[in-house]
C-alpha positions in Angstrom: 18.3 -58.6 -92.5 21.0 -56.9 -94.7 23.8 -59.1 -95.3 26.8 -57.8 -97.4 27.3 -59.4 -101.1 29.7 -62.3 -100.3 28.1 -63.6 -96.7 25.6 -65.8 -95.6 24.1 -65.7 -92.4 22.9 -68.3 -90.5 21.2 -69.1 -87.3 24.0 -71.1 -85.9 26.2 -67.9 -85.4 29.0 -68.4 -88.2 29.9 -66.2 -91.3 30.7 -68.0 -94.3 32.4 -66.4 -97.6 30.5 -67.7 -101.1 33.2 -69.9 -103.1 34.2 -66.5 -104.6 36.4 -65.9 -100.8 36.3 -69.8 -99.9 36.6 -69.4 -96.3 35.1 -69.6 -93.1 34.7 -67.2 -90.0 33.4 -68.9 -86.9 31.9 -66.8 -84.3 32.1 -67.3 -80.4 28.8 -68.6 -79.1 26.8 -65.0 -77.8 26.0 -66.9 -74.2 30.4 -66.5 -74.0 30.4 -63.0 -75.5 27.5 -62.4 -73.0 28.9 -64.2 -69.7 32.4 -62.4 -70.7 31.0 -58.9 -71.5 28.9 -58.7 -68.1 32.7 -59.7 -66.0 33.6 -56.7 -67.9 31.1 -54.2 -67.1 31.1 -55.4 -63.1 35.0 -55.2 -63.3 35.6 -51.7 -65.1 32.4 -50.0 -64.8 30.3 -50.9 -61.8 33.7 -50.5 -59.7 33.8 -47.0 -60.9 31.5 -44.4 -58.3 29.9 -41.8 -60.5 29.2 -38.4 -57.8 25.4 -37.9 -59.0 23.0 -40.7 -58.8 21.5 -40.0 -62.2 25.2 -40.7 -63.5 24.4 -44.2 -61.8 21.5 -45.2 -64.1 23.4 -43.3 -67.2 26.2 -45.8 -66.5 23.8 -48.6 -66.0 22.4 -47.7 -69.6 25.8 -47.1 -71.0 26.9 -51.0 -69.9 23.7 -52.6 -71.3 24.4 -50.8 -74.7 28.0 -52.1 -74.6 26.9 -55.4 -73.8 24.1 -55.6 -76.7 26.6 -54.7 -79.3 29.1 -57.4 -78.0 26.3 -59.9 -78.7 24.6 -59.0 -81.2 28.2 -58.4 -83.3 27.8 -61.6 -85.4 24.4 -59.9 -86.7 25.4 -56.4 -87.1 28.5 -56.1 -87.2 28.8 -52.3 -88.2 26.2 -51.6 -85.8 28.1 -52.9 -83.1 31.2 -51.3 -83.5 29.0 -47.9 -83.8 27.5 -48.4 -80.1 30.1 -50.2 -78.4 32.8 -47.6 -79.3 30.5 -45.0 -78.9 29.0 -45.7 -75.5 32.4 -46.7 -73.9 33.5 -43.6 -75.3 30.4 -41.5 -74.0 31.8 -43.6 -70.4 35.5 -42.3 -70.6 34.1 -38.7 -70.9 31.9 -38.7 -68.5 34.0 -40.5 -66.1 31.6 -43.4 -65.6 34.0 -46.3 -66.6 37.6 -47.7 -66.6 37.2 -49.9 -69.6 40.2 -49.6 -72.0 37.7 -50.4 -74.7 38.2 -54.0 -74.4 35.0 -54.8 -75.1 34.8 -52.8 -78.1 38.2 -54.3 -79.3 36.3 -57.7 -79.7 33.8 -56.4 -81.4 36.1 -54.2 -83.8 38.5 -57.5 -83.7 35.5 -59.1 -85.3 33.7 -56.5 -87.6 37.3 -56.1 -88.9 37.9 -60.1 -89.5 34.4 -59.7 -91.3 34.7 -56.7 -93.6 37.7 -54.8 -92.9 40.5 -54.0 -95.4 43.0 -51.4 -94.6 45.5 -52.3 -91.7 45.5 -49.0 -89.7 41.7 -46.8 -90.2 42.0 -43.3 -89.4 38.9 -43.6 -87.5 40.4 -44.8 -84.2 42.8 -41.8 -83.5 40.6 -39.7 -84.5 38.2 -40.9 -82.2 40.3 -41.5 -79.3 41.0 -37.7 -79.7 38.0 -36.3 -79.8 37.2 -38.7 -76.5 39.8 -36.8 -74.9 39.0 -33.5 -76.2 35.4 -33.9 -74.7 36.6 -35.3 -71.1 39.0 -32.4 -70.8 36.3 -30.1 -71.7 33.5 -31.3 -69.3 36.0 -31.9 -66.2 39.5 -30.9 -65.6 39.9 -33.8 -62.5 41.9 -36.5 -63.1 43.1 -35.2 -66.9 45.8 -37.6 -66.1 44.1 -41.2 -65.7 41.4 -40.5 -68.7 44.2 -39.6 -71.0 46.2 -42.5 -69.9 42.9 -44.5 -70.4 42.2 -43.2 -74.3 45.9 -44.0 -74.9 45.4 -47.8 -74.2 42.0 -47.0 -75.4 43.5 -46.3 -79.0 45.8 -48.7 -78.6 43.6 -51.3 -78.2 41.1 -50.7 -80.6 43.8 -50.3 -83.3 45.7 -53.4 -82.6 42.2 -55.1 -82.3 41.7 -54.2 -85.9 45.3 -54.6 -87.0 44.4 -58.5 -86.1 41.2 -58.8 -87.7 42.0 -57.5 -90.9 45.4 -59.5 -90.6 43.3 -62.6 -89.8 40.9 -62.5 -92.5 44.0 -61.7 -95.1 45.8 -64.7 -93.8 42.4 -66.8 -94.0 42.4 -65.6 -97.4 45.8 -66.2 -98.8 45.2 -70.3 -96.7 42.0 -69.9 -99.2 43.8 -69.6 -102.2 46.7 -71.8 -101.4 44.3 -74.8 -100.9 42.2 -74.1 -103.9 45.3 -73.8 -106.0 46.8 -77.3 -104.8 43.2 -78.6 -104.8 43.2 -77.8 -109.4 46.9 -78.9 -109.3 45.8 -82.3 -107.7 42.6 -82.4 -110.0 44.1 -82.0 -112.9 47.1 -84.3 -112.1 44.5 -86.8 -111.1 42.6 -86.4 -115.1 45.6 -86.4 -116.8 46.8 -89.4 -115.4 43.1 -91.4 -115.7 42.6 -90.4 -119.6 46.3 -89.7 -121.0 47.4 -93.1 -121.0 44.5 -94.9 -122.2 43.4 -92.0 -124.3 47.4 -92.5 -125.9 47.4 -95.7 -126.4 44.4 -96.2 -128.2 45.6 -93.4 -130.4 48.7 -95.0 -131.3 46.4 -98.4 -131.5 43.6 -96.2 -133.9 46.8 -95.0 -136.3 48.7 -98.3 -136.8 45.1 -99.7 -137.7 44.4 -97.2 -140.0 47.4 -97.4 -142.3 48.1 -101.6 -142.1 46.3 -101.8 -145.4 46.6 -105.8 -145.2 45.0 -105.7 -141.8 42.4 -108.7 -141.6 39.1 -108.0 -140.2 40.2 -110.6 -137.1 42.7 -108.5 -136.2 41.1 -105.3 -136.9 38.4 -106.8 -134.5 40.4 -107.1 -132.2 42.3 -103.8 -132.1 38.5 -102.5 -131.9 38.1 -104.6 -128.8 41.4 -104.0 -126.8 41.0 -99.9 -127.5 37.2 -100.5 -125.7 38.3 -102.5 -123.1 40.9 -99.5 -122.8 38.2 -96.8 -123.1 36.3 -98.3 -120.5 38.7 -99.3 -118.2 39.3 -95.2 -118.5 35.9 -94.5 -117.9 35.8 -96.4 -114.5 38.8 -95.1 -113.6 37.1 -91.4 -114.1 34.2 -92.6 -112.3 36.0 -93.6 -109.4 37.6 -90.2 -109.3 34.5 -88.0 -109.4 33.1 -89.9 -107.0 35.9 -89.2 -104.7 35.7 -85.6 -106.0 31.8 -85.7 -104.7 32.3 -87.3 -101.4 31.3 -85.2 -98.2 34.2 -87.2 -95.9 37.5 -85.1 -95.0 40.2 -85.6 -97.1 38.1 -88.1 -99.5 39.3 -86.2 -102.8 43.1 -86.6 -101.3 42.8 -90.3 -101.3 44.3 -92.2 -103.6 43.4 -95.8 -105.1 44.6 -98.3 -103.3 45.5 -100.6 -106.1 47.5 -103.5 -106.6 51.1 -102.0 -107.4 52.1 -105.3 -109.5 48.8 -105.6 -111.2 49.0 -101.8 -112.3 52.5 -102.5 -113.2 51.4 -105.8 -114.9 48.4 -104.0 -117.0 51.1 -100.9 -117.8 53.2 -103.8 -119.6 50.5 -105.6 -121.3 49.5 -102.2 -122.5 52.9 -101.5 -124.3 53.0 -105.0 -125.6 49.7 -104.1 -127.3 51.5 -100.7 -128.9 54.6 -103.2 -130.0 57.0 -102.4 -127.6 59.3 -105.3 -126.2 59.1 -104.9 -122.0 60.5 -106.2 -119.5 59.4 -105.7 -115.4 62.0 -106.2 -112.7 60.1 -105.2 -109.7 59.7 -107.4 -106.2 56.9 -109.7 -105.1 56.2 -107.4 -102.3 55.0 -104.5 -103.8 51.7 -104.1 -102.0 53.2 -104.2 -98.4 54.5 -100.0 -99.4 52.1 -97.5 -98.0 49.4 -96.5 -100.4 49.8 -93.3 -101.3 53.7 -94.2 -102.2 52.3 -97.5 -104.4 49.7 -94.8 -106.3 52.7 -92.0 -106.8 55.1 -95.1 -108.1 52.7 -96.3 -110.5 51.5 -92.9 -111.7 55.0 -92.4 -112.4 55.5 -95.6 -114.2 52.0 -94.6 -116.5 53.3 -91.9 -117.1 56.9 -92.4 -118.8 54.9 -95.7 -120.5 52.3 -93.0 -121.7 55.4 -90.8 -123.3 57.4 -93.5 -124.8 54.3 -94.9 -126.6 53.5 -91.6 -127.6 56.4 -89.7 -128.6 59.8 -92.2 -128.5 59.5 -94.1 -131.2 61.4 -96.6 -129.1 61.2 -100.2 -129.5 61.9 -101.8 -126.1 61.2 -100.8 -122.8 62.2 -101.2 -119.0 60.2 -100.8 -115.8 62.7 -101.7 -112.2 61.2 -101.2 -108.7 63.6 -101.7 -106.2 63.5 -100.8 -102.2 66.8 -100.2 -100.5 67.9 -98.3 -97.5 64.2 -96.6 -96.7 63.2 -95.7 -100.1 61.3 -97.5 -102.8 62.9 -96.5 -106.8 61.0 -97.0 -110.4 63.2 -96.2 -113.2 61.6 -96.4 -116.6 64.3 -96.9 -119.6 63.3 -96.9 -122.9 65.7 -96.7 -126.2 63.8 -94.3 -127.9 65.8 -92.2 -130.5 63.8 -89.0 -130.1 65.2 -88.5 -126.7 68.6 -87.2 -128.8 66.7 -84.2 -129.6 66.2 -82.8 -126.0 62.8 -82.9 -124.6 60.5 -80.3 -122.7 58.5 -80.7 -119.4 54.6 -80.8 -120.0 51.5 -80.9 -118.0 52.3 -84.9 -117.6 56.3 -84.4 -116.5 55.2 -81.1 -114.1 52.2 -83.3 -112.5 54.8 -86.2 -112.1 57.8 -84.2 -110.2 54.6 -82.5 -108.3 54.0 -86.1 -107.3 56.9 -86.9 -106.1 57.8 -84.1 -104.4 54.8 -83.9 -102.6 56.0 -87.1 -100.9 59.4 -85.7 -100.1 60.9 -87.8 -103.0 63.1 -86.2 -106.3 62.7 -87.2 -110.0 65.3 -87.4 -112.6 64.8 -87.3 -116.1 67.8 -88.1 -118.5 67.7 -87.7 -122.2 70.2 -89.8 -123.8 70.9 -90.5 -127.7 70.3 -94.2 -126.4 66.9 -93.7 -124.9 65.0 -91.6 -122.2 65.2 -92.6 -118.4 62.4 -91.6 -115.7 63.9 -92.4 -112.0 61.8 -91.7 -109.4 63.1 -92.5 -105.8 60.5 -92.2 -102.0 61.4 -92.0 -98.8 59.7 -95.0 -96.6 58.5 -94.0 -93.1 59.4 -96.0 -90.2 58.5 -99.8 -90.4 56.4 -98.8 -86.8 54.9 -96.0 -88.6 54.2 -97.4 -92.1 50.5 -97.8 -92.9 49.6 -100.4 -95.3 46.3 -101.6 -97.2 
């Protein structure tokens, strides 16, 4: 069977776009489409009393045609918009139905979710004439009903389309939304893993290199804390992919659920390491928050450590977590002089306030001659609602 460049067919009845169109079309089981297409045809076409008995079996054939396309739509699609139009049209002219096309709305409705691009074809009022043309020319009885019937004919078929091709852009712009937040939270999630270990053992690597009456103990054991570093990166990364790889809903969305103090703790030792005097005012019961506020809270804190080792020359620094009136607050102070000189938001500052807004929180950065100042503050949920690990 034919399929069009950017579908798959299956067995199962569904239509699914390569990772190209990202996005999923799932068709109505054709036992439904049959059930519902034969209440149809007994409703608006076997109610309807042709003169001639040969009309009879023509309308008999007509039906079963309709039907067929209605089920077999998932398969061929443009093949079933061809008949069904065609062979409730062929009814309206030859007086053998009272179907408004509603079958053949489902299946344009559906060929038109599948393939269709412009809102409004030209095809439909041009065919809904020509319908009309013919019935007036093979009968002049009843010209009123049949062109009151093409009207809502037309009208049916091009609203029919109208919301297919309105559904699949709407799938499509869903699509790209969620593959756009999906890179924003992937790379948010790498630059957090490798920036602040890959940082500090650069600053580690540098102070190394030019302490020219560095002993080999101590050079030893810069050698061993930027390892323990690199690996503790590596596990972190690991830990990531594999959430990346897991087939479970929402499994890439899920954060660690780490120890808030020991992160915190770890974040300190880490800027001891890189000579920076720190100090941690934070409160015992860290780990009661909900997870994914203890993972933005410490991503924040890794962050504005990662910048001050990096760029602030400072030589102390502050990390304060506090929780007051339904919201949690890290502030990170440092008394760097670079700050004097302004500063500009990179990928690490954007992927923070991201963060933190995702959460429904705000982020302040301050620039100050006397140092640089990350505040983040979270709104709690209720205590009844608050989901802990």
């Amino acid at each position: 069977m034919g399929v069009r460049p950017g579908f798959t067919a299956s067995r199962n009845w569904w239509v699914r776009f390569d990772d190209r169109r990202a996005w999923q079309v799932t068709r109505q089981s054709p036992f439904v489409v049959l059930l519902v297409s034969c209440l149809l045809f007994c409703g608006l076409w076997l109610t309807v009393l042709p003169a001639e008995t040969v009309l009879r079996w023509v309308q008999l054939g007509l039906g079963i045609v309709v039907i067929a396309g209605a089920v077999l739509v998932s398969r061929f699609p443009l093949v079933a918009v061809s008949v069904t139009v065609g062979a409730t049209g062929a009814g309206w002219a030859l007086g053998l139905t009272a179907d408004p096309f509603v079958v053949a709305g489902f299946v344009v409705f559906t060929y038109a979710e599948q393939r269709g691009m412009r809102r409004i074809p030209w095809w439909i009022p041009v065919g809904a004439l020509l319908v009309l043309l013919v019935s007036l020319g093979l009968s002049a009885e009843g010209v009123e009903d049949r062109f009151r019937g093409v009207l809502l004919g037309g009208i049916v078929l091009s609203t029919s389309w109208f919301l297919g091709v309105r559904t699949r852009q709407v799938a499509e712009a869903s699509a790209e939304r969620s593959r756009t937040e999906e890179r924003l939270r992937l790379s948010r999630d790498v630059h957090d893993v490798l920036s602040h270990s890959l940082g500090s053992i650069g600053v580690r690597a540098g102070v190394a290199a030019h302490v020219v009456t560095l002993s080999e103990g101590d050079l030893r054991g810069v050698l061993r804390e930027m390892e323990r570093d690199a690996r503790t990166s590596l596990t972190e990364l690991k830990g990531l992919l594999q959430r990346e790889r897991s087939t479970s809903p929402g499994a890439g969305n899920a954060g660690p659920a780490l120890s808030l103090a020991g992160g915190l703790t770890d974040l300190a030792r880490s800027a001891e390491r890189a000579g920076l005097q720190i100090r941690v005012d934070a409160p015992v019961a860290l780990d009661d928050l909900p997870v994914a506020v203890r993972t933005t809270l410490y991503r924040v804190a890794q962050e504005a450590v990662t910048n001050t080792i990096r760029h602030a020359a400072a030589s102390s620094l502050t990390i304060a977590v506090s929780v007051l009136d339904g919201a949690c607050r890290v502030e990170v102070r440092d008394d760097g002089a670079a700050a004097a000189f302004g500063f500009r938001e990179g990928h690490g500052l954007m992927g923070m306030r991201e963060r933190v807004e995702s959460l429904g929180g705000t982020l302040v950065l301050t620039a100050a001659p006397t140092g640089f100042v990350v505040a983040a503050s979270l709104p709690l949920p209720a205590p009844e609602s608050r989901i802990t690990s």
